[in-house]
C-alpha positions as CSV (number, residue, x, y, z in Angstrom):
1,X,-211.5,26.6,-44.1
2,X,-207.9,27.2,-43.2
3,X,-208.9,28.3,-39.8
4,X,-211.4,25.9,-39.2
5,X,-209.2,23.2,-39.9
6,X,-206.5,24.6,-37.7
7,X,-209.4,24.4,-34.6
8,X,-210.2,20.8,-35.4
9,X,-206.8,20.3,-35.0
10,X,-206.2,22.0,-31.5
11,X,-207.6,19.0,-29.3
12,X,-205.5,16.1,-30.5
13,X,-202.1,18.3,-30.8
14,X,-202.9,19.5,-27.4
15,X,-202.8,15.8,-26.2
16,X,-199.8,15.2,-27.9
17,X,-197.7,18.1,-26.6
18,X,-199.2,17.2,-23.3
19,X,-198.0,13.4,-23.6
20,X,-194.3,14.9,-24.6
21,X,-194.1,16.8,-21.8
22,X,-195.1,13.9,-19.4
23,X,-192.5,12.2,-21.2
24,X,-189.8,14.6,-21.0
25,X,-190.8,14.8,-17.4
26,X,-190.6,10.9,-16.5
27,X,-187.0,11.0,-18.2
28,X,-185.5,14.4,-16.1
29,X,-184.6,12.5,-13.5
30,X,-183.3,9.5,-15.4
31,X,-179.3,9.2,-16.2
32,X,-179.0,11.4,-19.6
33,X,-177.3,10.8,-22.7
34,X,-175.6,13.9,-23.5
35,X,-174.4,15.1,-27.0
36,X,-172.6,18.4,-28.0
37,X,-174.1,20.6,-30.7
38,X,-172.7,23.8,-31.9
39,X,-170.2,25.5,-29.3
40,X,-171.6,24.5,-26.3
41,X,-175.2,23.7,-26.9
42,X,-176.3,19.9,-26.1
43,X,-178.9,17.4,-27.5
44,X,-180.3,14.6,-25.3
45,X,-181.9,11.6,-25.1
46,X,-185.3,13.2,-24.1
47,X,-184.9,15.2,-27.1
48,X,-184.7,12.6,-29.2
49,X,-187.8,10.8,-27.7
50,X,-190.1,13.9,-27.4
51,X,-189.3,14.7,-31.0
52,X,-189.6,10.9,-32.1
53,X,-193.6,11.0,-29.8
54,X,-194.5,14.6,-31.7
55,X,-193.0,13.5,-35.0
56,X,-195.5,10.2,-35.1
57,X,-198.1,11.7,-33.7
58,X,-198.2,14.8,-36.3
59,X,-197.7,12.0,-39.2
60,X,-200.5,10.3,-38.1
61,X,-202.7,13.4,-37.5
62,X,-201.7,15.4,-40.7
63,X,-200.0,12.8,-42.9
64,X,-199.9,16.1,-45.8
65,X,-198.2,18.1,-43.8
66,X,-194.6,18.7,-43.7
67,X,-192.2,19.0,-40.5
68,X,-189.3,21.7,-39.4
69,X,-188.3,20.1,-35.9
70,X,-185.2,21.3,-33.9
71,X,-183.5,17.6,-34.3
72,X,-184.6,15.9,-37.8
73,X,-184.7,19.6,-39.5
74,X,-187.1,19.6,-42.4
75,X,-188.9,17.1,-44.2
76,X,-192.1,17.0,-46.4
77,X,-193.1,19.2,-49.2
78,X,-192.5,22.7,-49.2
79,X,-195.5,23.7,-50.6
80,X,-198.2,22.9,-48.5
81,X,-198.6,23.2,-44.8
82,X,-196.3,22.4,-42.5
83,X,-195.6,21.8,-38.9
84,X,-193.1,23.7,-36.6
85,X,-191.6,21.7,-33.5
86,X,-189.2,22.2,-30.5
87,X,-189.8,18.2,-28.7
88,X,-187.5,20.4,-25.8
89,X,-187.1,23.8,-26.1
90,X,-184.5,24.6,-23.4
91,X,-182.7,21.8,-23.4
92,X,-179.3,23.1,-21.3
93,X,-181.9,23.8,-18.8
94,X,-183.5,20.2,-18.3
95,X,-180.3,18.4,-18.6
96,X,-179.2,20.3,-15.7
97,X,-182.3,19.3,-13.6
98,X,-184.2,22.7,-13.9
99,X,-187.9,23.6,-15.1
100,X,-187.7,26.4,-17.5
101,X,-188.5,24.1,-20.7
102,X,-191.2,23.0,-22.8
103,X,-192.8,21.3,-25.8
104,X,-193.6,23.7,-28.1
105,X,-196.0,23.2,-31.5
106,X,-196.9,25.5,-34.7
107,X,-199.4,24.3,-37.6
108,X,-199.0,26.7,-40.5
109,X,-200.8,27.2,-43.8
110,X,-199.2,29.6,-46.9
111,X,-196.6,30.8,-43.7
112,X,-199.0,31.8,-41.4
113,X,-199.2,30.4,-37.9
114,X,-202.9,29.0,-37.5
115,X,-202.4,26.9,-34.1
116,X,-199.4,27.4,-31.3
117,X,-198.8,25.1,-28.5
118,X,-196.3,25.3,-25.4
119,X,-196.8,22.8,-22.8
120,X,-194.0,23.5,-19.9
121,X,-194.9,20.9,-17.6
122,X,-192.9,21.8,-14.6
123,X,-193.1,25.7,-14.8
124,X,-197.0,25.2,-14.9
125,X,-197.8,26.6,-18.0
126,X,-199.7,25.6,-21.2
127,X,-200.3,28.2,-23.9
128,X,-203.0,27.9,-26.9
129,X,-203.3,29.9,-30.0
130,X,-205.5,29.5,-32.8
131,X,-206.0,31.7,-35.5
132,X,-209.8,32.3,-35.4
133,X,-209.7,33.6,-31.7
134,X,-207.9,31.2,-28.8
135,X,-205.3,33.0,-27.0
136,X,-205.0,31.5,-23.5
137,X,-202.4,30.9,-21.0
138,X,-203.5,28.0,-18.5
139,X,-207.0,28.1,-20.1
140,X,-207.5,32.1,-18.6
141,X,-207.1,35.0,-22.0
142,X,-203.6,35.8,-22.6
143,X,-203.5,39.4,-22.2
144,X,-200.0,41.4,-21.6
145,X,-199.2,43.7,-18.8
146,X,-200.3,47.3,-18.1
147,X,-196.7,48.2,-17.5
148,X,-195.9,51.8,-18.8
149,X,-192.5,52.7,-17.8
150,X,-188.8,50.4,-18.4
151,X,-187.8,51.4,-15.0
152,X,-190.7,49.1,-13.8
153,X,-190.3,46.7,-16.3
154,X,-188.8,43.2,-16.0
155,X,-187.4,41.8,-19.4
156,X,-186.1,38.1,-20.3
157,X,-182.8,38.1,-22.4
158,X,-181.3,35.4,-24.5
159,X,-178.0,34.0,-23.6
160,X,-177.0,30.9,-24.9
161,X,-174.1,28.6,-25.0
162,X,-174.8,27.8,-28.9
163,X,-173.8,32.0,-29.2
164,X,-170.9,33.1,-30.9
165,X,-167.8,36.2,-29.1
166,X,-169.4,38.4,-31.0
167,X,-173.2,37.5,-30.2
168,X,-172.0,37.0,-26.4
169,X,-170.7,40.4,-26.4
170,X,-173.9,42.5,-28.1
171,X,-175.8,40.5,-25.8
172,X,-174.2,41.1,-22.4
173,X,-174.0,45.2,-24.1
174,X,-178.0,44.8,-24.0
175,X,-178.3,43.0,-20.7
176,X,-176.1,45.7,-18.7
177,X,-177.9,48.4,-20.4
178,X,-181.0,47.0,-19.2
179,X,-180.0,46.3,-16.1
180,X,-179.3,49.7,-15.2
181,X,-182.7,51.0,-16.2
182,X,-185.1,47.9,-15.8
183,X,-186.3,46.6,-12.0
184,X,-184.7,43.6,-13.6
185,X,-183.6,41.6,-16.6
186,X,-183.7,37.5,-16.3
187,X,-182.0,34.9,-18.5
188,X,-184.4,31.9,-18.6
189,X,-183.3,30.2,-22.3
190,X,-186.6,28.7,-23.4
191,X,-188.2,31.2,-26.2
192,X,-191.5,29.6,-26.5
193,X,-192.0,29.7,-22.3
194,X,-190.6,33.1,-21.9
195,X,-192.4,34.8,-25.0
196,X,-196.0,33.1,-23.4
197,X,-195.1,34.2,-20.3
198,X,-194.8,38.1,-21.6
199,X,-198.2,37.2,-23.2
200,X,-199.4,36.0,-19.8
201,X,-198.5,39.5,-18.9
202,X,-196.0,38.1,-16.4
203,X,-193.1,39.2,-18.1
204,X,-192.8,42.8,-19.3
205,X,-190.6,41.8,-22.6
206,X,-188.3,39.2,-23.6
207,X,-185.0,40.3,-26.1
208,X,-183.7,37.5,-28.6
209,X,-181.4,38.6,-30.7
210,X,-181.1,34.9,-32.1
211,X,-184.1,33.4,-32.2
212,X,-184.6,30.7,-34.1
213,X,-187.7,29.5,-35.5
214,X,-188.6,26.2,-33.9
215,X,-188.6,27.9,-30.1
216,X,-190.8,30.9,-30.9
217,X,-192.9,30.2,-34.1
218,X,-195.5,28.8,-31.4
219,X,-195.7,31.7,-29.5
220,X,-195.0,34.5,-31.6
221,X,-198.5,35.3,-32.7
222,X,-199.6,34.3,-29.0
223,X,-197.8,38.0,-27.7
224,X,-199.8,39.8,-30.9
225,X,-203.1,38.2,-29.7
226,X,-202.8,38.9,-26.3
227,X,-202.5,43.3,-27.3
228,X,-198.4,42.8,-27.4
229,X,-196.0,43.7,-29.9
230,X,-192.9,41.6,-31.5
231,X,-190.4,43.4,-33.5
232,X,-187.0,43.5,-34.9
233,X,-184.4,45.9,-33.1
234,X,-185.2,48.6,-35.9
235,X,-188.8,48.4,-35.3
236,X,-190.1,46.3,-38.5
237,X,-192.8,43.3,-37.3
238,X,-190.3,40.7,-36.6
239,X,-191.8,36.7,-38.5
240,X,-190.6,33.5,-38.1
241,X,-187.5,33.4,-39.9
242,X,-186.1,37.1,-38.4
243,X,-183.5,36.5,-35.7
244,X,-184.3,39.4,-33.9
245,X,-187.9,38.9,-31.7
246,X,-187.9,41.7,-29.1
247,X,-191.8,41.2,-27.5
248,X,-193.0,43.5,-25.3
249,X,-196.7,44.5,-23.7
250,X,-196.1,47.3,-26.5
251,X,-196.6,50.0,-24.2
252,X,-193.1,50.1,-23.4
253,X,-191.8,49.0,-26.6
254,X,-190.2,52.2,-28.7
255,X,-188.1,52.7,-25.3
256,X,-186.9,49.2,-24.8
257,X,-185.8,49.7,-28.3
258,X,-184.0,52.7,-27.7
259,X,-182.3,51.3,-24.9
260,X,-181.1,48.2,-27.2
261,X,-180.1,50.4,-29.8
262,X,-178.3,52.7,-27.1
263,X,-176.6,49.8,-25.9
């Protein structure tokens, strides 16, 4: 019942992540109130009114469900289901005028992920997830890349301005160890886009070694669904509340952990 709720439910949070992202798209271009965060992370104005459009919208579409958004934090009753929302996931991006962001969605019952949404409007990409068989990336099966070998393999890493000297540091130690045995490592900061585009089998494997789980809860069981892998660093199934997520097309995946260990 669970599941089948979860697929009634796919249509009219699609609209709504797809009206967010129109939103946040309308307001890019518009002069931007800017507020610091942690370190140097920012919040912005278009946060504020994507999460304020989602945050309505879920209300009115599951008024028992509860909410964990990046912005208001958590709010509802633990015990039930619950929704899990990034209104702008890659916000340092958009600010700056770039397209690597999105809106991203998870609807979860008893801590499992029945529904995942990521709309990114300008990097032409929706991804959809449901528990009881939709895996797509713009409406085509989600399935990873055939990529055997980390010499051939091109890997997303984390590096964010909200990252502590010491998370900077084991960071740039993974990226120049990859670097020097990848065909190329990318930082693109926006979890939910990067993980769906490893399941989209565009990327070969994304490395957060903070991921929190607003960004990636979406698309975490996207990668799994589409014959991926998402682990810790030691290996173990990485869920939503691990801040390790190392996804990969799992063919490759014991030696990109090697390397991150090595490193």
């Amino acid at each position: 019942m669970s599941e089948q709720r979860a697929s009634s439910l796919l249509g009219p949070a699609d609209a709504l992540a797809r009206r967010a992202a129109e939103l946040l798209v309308r307001m890019q271009d518009d002069p931007l109130s800017v507020t610091r965060k942690e370190l140097r992370d920012v919040v912005t104005a278009a946060d504020l009114a994507s999460e304020a459009l989602v945050i309505e919208g879920l209300r009115a579409l599951t008024p028992d469900a509860a909410i964990l958004s990046e912005e208001a934090g958590f709010f509802g009753s633990a015990d039930g289901a619950r929704w899990i929302i990034d209104p702008l996931d890659g916000t340092v991006n958009y600010a700056s005028g770039l397209p690597w962001f999105s809106v991203t969605m998870a609807y979860q019952e008893q801590g499992r992920t029945l529904l995942g949404l990521t709309h990114a409007p300008l990097a032409g990409l929706i991804a959809r997830y449901t528990a009881d068989g939709v895996a797509t990336v713009n409406d085509r099966p989600a399935a990873v890349s055939v990529t055997t070998d980390l010499a051939d393999a091109v890997i997303s890493v984390v590096l964010t301005s909200h990252y502590s000297t010491e998370e900077v540091e084991r960071t740039t130690d993974v990226i120049r160890r990859l670097a020097g045995i990848s065909r190329g490592v990318r930082i693109v900061v926006s979890g939910a886009l990067e993980m769906s585009l490893v399941a989209a089998g565009k990327l070969d494997a994304f490395v957060g070694l903070k991921a929190d789980i607003v960004s990636h809860a979406a698309a975490l069981p996207l990668v799994r669904a589409a014959g991926g892998r998402v682990t810790t660093v030691n290996g173990r199934d990485s869920g939503d509340d691990d801040l390790e997520k190392i996804a990969s097309n799992g063919h490759l995946h014991e030696e990109l952990l090697e390397a991150i260990r090595s490193a």
